[in-house]
C-alpha positions, 0 to 999 in steps of 0.5 A: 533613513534605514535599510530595513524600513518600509519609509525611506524618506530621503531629503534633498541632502541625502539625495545629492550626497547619494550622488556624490558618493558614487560619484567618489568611489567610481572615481576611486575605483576606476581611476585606472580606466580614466583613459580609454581608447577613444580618449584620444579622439576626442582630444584630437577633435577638441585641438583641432576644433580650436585651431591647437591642431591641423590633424584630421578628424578621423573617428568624425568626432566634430560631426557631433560637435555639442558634446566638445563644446563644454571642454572647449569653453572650460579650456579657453576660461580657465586655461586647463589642460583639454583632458581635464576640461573632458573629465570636469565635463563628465562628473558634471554629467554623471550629477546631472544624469543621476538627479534626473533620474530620481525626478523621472521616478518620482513623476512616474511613482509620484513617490520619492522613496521609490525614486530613491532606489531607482537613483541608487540602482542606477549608481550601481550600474557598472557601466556608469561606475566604469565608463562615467567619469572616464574621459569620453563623452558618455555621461553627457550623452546619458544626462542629456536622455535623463533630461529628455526622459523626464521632459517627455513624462512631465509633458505626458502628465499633463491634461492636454499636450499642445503641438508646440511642446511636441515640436520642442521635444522632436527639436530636442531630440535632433539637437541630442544627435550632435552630442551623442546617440544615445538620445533615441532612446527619448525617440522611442520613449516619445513615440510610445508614449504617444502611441499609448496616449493618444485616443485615435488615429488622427491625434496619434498622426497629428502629434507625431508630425508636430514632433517629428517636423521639430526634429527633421528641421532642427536635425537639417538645421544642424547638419547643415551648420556642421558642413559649412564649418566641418566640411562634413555631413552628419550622415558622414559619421553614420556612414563611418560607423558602419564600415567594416563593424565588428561581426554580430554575434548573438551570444556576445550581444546578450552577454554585453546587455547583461553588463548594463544592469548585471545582477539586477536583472533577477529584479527586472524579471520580478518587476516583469512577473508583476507587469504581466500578472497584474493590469498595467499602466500606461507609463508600464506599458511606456517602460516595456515596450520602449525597453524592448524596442531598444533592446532589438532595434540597437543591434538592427541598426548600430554595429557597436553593442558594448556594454558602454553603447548599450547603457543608454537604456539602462534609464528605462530598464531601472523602472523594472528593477523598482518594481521588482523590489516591491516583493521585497519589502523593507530590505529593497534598500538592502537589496538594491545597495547589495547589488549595487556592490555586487556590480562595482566590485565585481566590474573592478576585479575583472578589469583590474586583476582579469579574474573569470567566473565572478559573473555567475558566482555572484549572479547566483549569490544575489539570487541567494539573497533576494530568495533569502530576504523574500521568504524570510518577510513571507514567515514574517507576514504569516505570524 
């Protein structure tokens, strides 16, 4: 593997090392933000959903009880402190959710080195790095989407989808709100890519009620279990999470969708240029409209819009990034581990030492360079 080579060629080894190198230095860098606010949430929810507690469950966390499930069962078999069990929860999520990343790229470019660089520029997102092995619930949440993205691509490659894997995934989907929101970004995947799949109006309806009927029903199903156990409707923590919500600001919504691939973006917007220049497919049509359609529904519908929140697209935008660095030649291995470093480093010195102006000045610096590399292949190509 060399970083400035049109092959990239990367084995399973080096794919899974990748992974656990990330893996290392999040943990290396950000062992700081080990605990974060809702931390505490969580452990409550976990003593009282084991008996260990009769505090109440005020942040509703039991609402969404599969994503305390896995700590709970580590707890009860291995006899290890609950916050441990939520961090080993975590670094098994953060493998998970990356390996799936690299197969839903490899299935949309049925090409491996092109779903090596959408793996390491989505380890070079600061919100995984920063958030990912943190003791919460994210990294599940963002491994379970990975999974349902890659299920919903693979089913859509298919010559025909039959009504029954639809009404498996709608079922996924529902049981993906038991563990955390950020599965509606496989909603809104499913939903375009029936829509653009699909050849008329009565197979469009017909494959939206099969899995639409899997999600309601599994969704009734569960919300239902979580009441005779909880006492507590899931719409319970849906109300709770609208009240009193923080004031929508444009400008701090823009700044926190910035965070989630930070100065990747210039290689989105590249990746754009091409998709509007050129015909599309449909699996770019997918990425475009399901990335945008969460950019401006999440904000409609969800008061919270951190960078943390936010991520749950992140999966979908990394296709851009990709395409993006397709203007770059032999150094897009280069590139997209540059910027990867340019994300970590800079999200550690904000949150450790509070330094300001970074943002810009290495948002400029990466621009520099892609601008650099790009024109120095172009002199190449011309001799």
């Amino acid at each position: 593997m060399s970083l400035f080579s049109y092959k990239i060629a990367p084995s399973w080894f080096s794919i899974v090392a990748t992974i656990a190198l990330g893996c290392l230095i999040s943990s290396y860098f950000f062992d700081f933000m080990q605990i974060q606010n809702d931390t505490e949430g969580y452990l409550n929810a976990l003593r009282i959903g084991l008996g260990q507690s009769d505090d109440v469950d005020r942040l509703h966390r039991l609402n969404k009880p599969l994503a305390l499930l896995i700590p709970a069962l580590l707890h009860l078999t291995l006899d290890i402190s609950l916050l441990k069990c939520l961090l080993i929860q975590q670094i098994l999520a953060y493998f998970g959710a990356a390996f799936f990343v690299f197969l839903t790229y490899e299935l949309l470019f049925q090409n491996r080195d092109k779903a090596y660089l959408a793996l390491v520029a989505f380890l070079g997102c600061q919100p995984l790095a920063v958030y990912g092995l943190a003791a919460l619930t994210d990294s599940l949440g963002w491994c379970y989407s990975c999974i349902g993205l890659y299920a919903c691509v693979r089913l859509f490659q298919q010559k025909e989808v039959s009504a029954t894997n639809l009404f498996l995934i709608g079922a996924f989907i529902a049981v993906g709100f038991f563990i955390k929101e950020s599965v509606v970004v496989v909603g809104i995947w499913l939903f375009f890519s029936i829509l653009i799949h699909s050849i008329s109006l009565r197979h469009i309806l017909k494959q939206y009620t099969s899995s639409g009927l899997g999600f309601l029903l599994v969704l009734a199903l569960g919300n239902f279990l979580i009441y005779q156990y909880h006492q507590k409707h899931f719409w319970d923590w849906l109300q709770f999470a609208h009240t009193d919500p923080p004031k929508f600001s444009i400008l701090g919504y823009l700044q926190q969708t910035y965070r989630c691939l930070d100065v990747y973006w210039l290689l989105v917007l590249m990746g754009l240029y091409s998709f509007f220049r050129s015909s599309a497919s449909k699996e770019a049509r997918i990425c475009f409209w399901s990335g945008l359609s969460c950019l401006c529904l999440l904000p409609l519908v969800w008061p919270y819009y951190n960078d943390r929140i936010l991520f749950l697209v992140a999966p979908v935008l990394i296709y851009w990034v990709v395409r993006g660095l397709d203007y770059l030649a032999s150094a897009r291995l280069l590139l997209v581990l540059m910027g990867g470093f340019i994300n970590i480093s800079t999200a550690y010195l904000i949150y450790r030492y509070q330094i300001e102006g970074l943002i810009v000045l290495l948002l400029s610096l990466y621009g520099l360079l892609i601008v650099s590399f790009y024109r120095f292949w172009k002199i190449r190509l011309s001799k």
